[in-house]
C-alpha positions as CSV (number, residue, x, y, z in Angstrom):
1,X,130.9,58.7,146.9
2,X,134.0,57.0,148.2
3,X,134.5,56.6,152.3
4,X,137.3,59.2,152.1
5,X,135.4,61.9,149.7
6,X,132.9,61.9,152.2
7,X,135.5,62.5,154.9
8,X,136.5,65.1,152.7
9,X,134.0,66.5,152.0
10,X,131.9,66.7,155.7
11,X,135.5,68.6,156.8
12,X,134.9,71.3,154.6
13,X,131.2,71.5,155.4
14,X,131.5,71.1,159.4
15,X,134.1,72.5,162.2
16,X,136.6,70.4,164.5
17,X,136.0,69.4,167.6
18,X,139.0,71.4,169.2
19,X,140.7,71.1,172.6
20,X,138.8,74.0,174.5
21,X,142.5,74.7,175.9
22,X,143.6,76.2,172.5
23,X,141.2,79.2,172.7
24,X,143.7,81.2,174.7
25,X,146.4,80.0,172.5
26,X,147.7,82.3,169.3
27,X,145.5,82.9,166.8
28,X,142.3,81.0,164.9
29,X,144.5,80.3,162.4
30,X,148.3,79.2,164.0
31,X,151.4,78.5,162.2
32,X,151.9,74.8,162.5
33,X,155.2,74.8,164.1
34,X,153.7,77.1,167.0
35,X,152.0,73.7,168.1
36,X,155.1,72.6,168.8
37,X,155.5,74.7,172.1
38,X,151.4,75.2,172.2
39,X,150.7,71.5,172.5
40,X,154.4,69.9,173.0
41,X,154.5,66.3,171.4
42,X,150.8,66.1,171.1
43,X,150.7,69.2,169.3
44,X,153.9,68.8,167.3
45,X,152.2,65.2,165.7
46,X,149.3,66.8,164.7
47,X,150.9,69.5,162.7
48,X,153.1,67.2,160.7
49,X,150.0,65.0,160.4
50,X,148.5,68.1,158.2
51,X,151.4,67.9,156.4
52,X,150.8,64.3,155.5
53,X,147.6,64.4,154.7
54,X,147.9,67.3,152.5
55,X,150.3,64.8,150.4
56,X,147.7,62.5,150.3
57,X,144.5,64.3,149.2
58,X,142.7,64.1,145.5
59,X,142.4,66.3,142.6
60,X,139.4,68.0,142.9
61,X,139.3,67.1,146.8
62,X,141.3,69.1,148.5
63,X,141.3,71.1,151.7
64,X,144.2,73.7,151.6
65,X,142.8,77.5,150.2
66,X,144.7,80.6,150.0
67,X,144.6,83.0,152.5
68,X,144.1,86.4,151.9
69,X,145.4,89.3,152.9
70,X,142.3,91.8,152.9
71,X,141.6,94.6,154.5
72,X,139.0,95.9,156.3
73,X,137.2,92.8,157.1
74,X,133.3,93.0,157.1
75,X,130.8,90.7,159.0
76,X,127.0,90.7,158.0
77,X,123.9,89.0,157.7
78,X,120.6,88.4,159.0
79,X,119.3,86.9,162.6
80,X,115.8,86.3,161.0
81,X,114.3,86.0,157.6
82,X,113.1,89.1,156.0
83,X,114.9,91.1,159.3
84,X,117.1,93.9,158.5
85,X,120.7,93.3,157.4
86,X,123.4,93.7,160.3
87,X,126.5,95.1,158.7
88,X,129.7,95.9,161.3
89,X,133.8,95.9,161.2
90,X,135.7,93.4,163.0
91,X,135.9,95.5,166.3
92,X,132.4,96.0,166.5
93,X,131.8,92.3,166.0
94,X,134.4,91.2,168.9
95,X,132.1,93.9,170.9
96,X,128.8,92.6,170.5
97,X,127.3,95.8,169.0
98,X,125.1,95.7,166.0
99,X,124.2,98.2,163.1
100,X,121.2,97.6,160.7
101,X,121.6,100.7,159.0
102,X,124.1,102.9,157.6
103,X,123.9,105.7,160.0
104,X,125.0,103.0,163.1
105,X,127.4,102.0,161.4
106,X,129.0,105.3,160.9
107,X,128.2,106.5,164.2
108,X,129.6,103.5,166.1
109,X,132.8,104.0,163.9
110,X,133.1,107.7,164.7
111,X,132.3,107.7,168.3
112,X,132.6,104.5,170.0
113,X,135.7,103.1,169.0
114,X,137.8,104.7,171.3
115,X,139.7,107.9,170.9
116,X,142.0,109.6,168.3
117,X,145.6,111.0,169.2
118,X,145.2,113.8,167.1
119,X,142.3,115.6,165.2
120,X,144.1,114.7,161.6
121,X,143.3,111.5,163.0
122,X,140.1,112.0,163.6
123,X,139.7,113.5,160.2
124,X,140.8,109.9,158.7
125,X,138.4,107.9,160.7
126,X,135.2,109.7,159.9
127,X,136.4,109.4,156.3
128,X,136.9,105.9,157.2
129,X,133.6,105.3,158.5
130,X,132.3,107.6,155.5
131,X,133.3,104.5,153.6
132,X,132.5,101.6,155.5
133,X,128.8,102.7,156.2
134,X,128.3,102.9,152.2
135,X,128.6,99.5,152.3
136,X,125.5,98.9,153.7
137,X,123.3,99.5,151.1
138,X,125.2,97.3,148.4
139,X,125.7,94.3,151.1
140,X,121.6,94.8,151.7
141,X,120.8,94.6,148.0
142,X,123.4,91.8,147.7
143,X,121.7,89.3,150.9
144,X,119.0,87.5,149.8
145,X,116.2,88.4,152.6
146,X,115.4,84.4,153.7
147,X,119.0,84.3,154.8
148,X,119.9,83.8,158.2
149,X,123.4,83.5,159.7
150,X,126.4,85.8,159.2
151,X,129.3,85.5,157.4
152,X,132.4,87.2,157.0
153,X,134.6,88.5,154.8
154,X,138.3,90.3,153.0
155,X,137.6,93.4,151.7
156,X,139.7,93.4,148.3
157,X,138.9,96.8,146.9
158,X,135.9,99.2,147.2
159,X,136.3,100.3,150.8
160,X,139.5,102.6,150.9
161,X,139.8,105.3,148.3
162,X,143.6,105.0,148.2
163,X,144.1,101.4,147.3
164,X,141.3,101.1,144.4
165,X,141.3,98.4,141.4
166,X,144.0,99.5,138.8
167,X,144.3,98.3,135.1
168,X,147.7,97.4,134.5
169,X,148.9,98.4,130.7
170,X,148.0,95.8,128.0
171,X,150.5,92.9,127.6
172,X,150.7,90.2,125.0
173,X,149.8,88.0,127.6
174,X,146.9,90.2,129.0
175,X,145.9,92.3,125.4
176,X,143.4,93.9,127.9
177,X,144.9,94.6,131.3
178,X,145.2,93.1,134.2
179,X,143.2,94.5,137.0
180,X,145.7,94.8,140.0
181,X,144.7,95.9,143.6
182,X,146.3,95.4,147.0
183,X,144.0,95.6,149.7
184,X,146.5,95.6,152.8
185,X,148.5,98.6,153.5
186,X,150.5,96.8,155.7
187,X,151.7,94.2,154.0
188,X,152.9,93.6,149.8
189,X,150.9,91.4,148.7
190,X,149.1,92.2,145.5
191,X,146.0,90.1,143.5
192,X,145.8,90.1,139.5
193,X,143.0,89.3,137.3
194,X,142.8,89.0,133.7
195,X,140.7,92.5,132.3
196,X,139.1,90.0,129.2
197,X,138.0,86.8,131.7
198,X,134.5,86.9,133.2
199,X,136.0,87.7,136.7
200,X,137.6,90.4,134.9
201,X,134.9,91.9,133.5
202,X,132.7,91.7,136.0
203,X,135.3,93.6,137.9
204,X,135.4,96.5,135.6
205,X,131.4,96.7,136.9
206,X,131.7,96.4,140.6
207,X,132.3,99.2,143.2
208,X,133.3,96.6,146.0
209,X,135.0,93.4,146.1
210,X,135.5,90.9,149.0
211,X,136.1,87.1,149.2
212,X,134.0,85.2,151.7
213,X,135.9,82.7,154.1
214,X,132.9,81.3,157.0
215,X,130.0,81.6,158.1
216,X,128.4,82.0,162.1
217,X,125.6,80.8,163.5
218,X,125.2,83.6,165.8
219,X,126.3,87.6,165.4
220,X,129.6,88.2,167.4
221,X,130.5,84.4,167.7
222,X,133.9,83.8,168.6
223,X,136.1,83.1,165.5
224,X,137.1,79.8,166.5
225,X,133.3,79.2,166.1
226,X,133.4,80.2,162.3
227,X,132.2,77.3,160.1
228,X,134.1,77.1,156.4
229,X,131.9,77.7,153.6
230,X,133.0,77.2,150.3
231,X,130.0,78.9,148.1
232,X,129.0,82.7,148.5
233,X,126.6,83.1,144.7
234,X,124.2,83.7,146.8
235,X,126.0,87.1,147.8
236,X,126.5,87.6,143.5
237,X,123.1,88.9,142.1
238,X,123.9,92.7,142.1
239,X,126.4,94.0,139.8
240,X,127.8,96.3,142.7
241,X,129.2,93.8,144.9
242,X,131.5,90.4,144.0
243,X,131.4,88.0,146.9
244,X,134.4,86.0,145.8
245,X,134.3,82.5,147.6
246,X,137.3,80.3,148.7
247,X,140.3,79.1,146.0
248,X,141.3,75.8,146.9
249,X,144.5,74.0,145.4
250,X,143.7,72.0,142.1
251,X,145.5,69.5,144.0
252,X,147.9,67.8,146.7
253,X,151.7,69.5,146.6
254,X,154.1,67.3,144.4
255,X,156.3,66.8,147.4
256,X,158.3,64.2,148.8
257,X,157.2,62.9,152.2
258,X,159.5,61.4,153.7
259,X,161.1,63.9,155.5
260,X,157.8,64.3,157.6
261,X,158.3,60.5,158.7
262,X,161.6,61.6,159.9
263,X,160.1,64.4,162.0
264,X,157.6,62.2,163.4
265,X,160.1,59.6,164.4
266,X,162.0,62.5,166.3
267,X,159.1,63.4,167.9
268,X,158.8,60.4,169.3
269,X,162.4,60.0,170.4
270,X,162.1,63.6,171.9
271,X,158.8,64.1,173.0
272,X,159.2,63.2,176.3
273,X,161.5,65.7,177.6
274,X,160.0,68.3,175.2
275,X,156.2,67.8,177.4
276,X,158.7,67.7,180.7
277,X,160.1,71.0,180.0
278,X,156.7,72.6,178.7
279,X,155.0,71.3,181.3
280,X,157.6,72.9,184.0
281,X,156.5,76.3,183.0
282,X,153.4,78.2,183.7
283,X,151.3,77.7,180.7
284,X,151.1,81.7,180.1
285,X,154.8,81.6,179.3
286,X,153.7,79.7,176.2
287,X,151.5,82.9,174.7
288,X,153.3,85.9,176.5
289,X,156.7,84.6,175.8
290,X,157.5,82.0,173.3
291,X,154.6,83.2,171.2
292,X,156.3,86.7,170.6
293,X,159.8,85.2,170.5
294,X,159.4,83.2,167.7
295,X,156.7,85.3,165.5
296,X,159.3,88.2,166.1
297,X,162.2,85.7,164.6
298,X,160.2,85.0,161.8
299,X,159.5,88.7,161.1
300,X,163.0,89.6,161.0
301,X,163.8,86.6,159.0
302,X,161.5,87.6,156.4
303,X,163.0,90.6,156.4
304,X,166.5,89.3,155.9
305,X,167.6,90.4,159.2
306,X,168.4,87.5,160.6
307,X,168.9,83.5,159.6
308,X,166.1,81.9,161.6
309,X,167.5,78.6,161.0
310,X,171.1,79.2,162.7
311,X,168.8,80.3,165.9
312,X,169.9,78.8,169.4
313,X,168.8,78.7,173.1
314,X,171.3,81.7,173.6
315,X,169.2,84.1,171.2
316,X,166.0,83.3,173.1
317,X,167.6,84.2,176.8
318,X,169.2,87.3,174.8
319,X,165.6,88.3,173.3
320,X,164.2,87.7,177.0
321,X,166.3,90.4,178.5
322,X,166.1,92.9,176.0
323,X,162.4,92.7,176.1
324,X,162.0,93.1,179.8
325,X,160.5,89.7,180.9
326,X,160.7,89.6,184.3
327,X,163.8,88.7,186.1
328,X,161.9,86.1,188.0
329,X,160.5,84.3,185.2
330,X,163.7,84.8,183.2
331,X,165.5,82.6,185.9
332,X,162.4,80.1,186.1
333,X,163.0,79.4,182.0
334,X,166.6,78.9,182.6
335,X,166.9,76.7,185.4
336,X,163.9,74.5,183.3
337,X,166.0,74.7,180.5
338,X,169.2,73.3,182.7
339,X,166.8,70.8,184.3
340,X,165.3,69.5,180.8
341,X,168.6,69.2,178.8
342,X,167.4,69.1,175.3
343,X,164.5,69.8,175.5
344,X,164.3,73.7,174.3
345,X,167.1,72.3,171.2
346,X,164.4,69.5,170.4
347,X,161.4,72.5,170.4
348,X,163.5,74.6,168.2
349,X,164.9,71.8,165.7
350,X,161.0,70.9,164.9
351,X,160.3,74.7,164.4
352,X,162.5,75.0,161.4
353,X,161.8,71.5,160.5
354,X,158.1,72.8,160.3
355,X,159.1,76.0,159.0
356,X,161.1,74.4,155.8
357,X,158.2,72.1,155.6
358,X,156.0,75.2,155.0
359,X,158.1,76.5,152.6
360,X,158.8,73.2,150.3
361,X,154.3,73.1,150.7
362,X,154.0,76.5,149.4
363,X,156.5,76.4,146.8
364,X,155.1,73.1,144.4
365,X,151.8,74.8,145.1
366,X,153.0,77.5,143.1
367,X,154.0,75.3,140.3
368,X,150.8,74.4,139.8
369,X,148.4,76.0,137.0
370,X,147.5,79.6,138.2
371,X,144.0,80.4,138.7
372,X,141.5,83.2,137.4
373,X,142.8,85.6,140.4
374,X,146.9,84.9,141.5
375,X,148.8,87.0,143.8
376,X,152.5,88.0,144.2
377,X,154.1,88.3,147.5
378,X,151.1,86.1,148.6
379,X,150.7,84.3,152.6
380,X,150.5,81.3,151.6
381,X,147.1,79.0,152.3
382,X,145.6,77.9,155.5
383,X,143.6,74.2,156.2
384,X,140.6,73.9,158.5
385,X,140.7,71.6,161.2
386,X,139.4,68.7,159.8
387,X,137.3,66.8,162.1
388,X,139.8,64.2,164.0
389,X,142.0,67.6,164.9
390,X,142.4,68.9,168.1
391,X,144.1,71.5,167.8
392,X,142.5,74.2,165.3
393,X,143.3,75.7,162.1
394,X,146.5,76.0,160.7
395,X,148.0,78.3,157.9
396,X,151.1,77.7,155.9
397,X,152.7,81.2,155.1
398,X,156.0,80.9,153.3
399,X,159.3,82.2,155.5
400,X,159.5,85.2,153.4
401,X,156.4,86.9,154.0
402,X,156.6,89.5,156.7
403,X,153.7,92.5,156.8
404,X,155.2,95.8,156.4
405,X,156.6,96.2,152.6
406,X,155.1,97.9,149.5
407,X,152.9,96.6,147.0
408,X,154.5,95.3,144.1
409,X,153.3,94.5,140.4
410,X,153.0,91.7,138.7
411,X,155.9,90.1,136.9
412,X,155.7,90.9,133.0
């Protein structure tokens, strides 16, 4: 095995060693150009340096995997071997509480999750938890009983009775169907199978279907403590459950990069007076205000409401004062932004830079050869921090996804 395979492949196999800073920044997964005003220069380097590497990597060797857009997701496992199966929702994960049987499940769904505004709501989350707790006993039957660790996952189909599996009509592409199902009522992406491939097939059998992303050491870890794992047969002996595992690209994006050089060459003529005016503000400012500014711009660009890249320091004082921030702080931003001149132009001229790089990433990875499951309307991929990063995971959603939108088919 070659000195960078290796690298490669321990990356994939073992977490970063992050700056502790970033846990109360964003997200586990952050857009890349939200490093920019996360980490300033620092920051900024490291995402394009994704972007570079990315270019770089081997067929067969690479680190970039879709992301999904699931929904619920579902964490389980074992603490000891032969123990009883621990089977919770994200909520009661980030809480600490277990459930090794249906019935705590249900119960914790029902009555410890806070309270309903009206009793139709109610209704829908004992249906909810209705469906959720049957999970237990296929994700019990599914766990081999020496395993020990959790891991969690997507749920694809199975879980909510009004977004099942659907077989699209026979094509002369697809003479028998494509199984179709959209997971995510809030957004419109949709996954496709080929009916006559073994996924297929095996699909027409199951009852539920999830894809596995990491694995924790410990229940209710942290998610920026979730270890990649790339292989979840373990989880595919029962004919009830498919445990689909990670889909990584086939290989590195056919994409020029040069334009990535340029970037970094304008990082380092401007990151100076980008870390100057950063580091003039209160570091909450950067997660309670330029955190929603810009994930709100990119919402309403997506949804063609706005051109994000004809966005200026005016917009940003105009979004601060119909939001409410504080008078106080609203001054504070300004006069940094008079005392640091170019510095907020720099921050948002690598934001779209970042953002088109996104898109020119995303787009040759769709021109390569599409695998057993492909989506439409898809977010894009993310890349764990590989283990010289500082600064976490990153995903690369394309511009013009936004959550919110209807399912659609897939093109005939």
């Amino acid at each position: 095995m070659r000195l960078r395979e290796l690298f490669l492949y321990e990356a994939k196999s073992k977490p970063a060693s992050t700056d502790d800073s970033m846990e109360k920044y964003g997200r586990p997964f952050n857009h890349p150009e939200h490093f920019v005003f996360f980490k300033g220069a620092a920051g900024t380097l490291e995402a394009l340096n994704h972007f570079k590497e990315i270019v770089e990597e081997k067929a067969g060797k690479t680190t970039v995997r879709r992301k999904w857009d699931g929904n619920p997701q579902v964490y389980w496992g074992r603490e000891v071997k032969n123990g009883p199966l621990i089977l919770v929702g994200h909520n009661q994960w980030s809480r600490g509480v277990k459930s090794d049987n249906p019935h705590a499940v249900y119960d914790f769904i029902v009555n410890q999750s806070g309270k309903t505004k009206t009793p139709e709501d109610f209704e829908k989350r004992k249906q909810f938890a209705t469906n959720f707790s049957n999970l237990y006993p296929l994700f019990d039957a599914a766990t081999p009983k020496d395993f020990v660790g959790f891991v969690y996952a997507d749920n694809l189909f199975g879980v909510e009775p009004d977004r099942p599996k659907t077989l699209a009509e026979p094509t002369e592409d697809y003479p028998g169907g494509v199984w179709e199902f959209s997971p995510n009522p809030l957004s419109n992406t949709t996954y496709h199978v080929d009916a006559q491939s073994d996924l297929g097939i095996r699909i027409s059998k199951a009852h539920v279907m999830v894809v596995g992303h990491a694995e924790f050491s410990h229940f209710g870890a942290n998610e920026k403590e979730q270890v990649p794992k790339d292989n979840f047969d373990e989880f595919n002996s029962t004919p009830g459950l498919i445990v689909q595992g990670p889909i990584y690209t086939a290989e590195a994006p056919a994409i020029d990069a040069g334009p990535v050089d340029k970037l970094i060459e304008y990082v380092d003529q401007h990151g100076a007076v980008i870390d100057s005016f950063l580091n003039s503000l209160p570091d909450a400012d950067k997660n309670g205000v330029f955190y929603p500014f810009f994930n709100a711009m990119s919402n309403q660009h997506a949804n063609k409401e706005i051109d994000f890249n004809s966005l200026s320091g005016q917009d940003f004082e105009a979004w601060m004062l119909k939001k409410g921030i504080s008078a106080p702080k609203q001054a504070h931003i300004i006069a940094m932004v008079k005392a640091h001149p170019g510095g907020l132009d720099a921050i948002f001229h690598l934001i779209k830079e970042i953002r088109n790089m996104k898109d020119t990433v995303d787009a040759a990875i769709k021109q390569q050869p599409r695998k057993e499951i492909w989506d439409t309307h898809g977010e894009g991929h993310v890349r764990y921090a590989q283990k010289h990063h500082k600064y976490g995971n990153i995903k690369i959603v394309p511009t013009t996804w936004a959550p919110g939108k209807k399912p659609v088919g897939a093109p005939q």
